[in-house]
C-alpha positions as CSV (number, residue, x, y, z in Angstrom):
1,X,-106.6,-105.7,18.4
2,X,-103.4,-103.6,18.2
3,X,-99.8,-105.1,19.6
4,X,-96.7,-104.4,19.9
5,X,-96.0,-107.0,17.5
6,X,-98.3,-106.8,14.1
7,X,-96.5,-105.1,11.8
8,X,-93.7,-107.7,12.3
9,X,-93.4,-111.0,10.6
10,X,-92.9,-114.6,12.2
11,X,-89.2,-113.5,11.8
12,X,-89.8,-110.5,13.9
13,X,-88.7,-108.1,10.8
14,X,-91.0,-104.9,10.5
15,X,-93.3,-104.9,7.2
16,X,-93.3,-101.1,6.3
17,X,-96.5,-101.6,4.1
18,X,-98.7,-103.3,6.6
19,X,-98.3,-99.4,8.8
20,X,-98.8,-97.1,6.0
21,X,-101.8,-99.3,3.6
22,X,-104.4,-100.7,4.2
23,X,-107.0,-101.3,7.3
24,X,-103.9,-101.9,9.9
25,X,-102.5,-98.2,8.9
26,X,-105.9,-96.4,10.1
27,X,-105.5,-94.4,13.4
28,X,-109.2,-94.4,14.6
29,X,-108.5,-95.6,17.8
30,X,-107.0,-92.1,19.2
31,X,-110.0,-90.3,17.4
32,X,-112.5,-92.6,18.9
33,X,-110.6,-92.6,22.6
34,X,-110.7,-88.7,22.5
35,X,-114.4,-88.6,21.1
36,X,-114.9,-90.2,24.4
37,X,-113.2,-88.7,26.7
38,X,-114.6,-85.2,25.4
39,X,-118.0,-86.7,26.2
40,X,-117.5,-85.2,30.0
41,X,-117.8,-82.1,29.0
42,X,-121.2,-82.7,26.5
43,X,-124.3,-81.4,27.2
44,X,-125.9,-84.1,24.9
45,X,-125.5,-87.9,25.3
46,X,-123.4,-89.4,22.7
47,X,-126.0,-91.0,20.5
48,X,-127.8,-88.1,20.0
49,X,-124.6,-86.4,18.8
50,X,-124.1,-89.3,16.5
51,X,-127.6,-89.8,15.3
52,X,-127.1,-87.2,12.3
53,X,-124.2,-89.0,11.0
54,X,-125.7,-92.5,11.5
55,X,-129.1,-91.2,9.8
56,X,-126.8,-90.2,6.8
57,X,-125.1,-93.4,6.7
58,X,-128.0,-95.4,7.0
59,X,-130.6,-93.7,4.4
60,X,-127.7,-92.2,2.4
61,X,-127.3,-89.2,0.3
62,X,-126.9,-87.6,-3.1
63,X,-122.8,-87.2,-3.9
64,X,-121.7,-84.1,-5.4
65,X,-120.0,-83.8,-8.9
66,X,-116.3,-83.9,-7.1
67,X,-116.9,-86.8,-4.9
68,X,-117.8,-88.9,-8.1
69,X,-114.9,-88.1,-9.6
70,X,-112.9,-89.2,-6.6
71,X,-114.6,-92.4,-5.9
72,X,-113.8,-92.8,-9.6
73,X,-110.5,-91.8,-9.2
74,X,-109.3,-94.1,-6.3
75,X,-111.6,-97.6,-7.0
76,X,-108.7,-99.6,-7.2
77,X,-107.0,-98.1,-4.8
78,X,-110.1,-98.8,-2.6
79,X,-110.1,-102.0,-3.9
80,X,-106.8,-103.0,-3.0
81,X,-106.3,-101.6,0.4
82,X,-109.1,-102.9,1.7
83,X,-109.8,-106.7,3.0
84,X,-113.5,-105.8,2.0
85,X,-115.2,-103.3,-1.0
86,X,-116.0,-99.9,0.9
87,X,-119.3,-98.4,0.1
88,X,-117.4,-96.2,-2.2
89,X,-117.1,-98.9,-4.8
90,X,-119.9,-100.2,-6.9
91,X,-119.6,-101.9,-10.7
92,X,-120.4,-98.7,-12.5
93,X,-119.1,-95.4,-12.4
94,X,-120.6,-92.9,-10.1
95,X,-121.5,-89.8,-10.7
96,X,-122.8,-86.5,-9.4
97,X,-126.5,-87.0,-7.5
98,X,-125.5,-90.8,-6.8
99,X,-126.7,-91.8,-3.6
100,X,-123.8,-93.1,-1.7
101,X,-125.1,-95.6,1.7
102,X,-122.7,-96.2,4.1
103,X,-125.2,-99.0,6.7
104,X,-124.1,-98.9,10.3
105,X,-123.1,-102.2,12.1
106,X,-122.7,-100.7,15.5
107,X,-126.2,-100.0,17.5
108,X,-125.4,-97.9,20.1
């Protein structure tokens, strides 16, 4: 959970890196708080928005020539901003009609 305090160390001294790489450096909680608070105005439920995006994630789909060569490009960058492998890394090169999964944890 975000503080006031983690991007400090025990010393209370900022550590620049751990706000710009990595998974501490994402700002998806103000995209998923205004997701939300948009949903007042929605004339679906919020699942059923989702479910597209979900169904993609879950069953996958066939990457395009441009995305293969980015997935390429940035692997160890992937690799070493992350505490975990994202689904855009695997042991061999991808390449253009690759299926790329990315499987849900959250059941809404």
């Amino acid at each position: 959970m975000a503080n006031k305090d983690m991007y400090l160390d025990t010393n209370g001294n900022p550590q620049m890196k751990l706000s710009q790489d990595g998974h501490l450096a994402a700002g998806v909680p103000g995209t998923v708080a205004g997701l939300f608070a948009s949903m007042k105005y929605a004339k679906l439920p919020f699942k059923k928005l989702i479910a597209p995006a979900i169904k993609l994630a879950e069953y996958g789909y066939a990457i395009t020539e441009a995305e293969a060569e980015a997935f390429n490009d940035f692997k160890e960058d992937f690799i070493n901003l992350n505490t975990t492998a994202p689904a855009f890394v695997k042991n061999i090169p991808w390449k253009a009609g690759d299926t790329l999964f990315q499987k849900t944890w959250l059941i809404l």
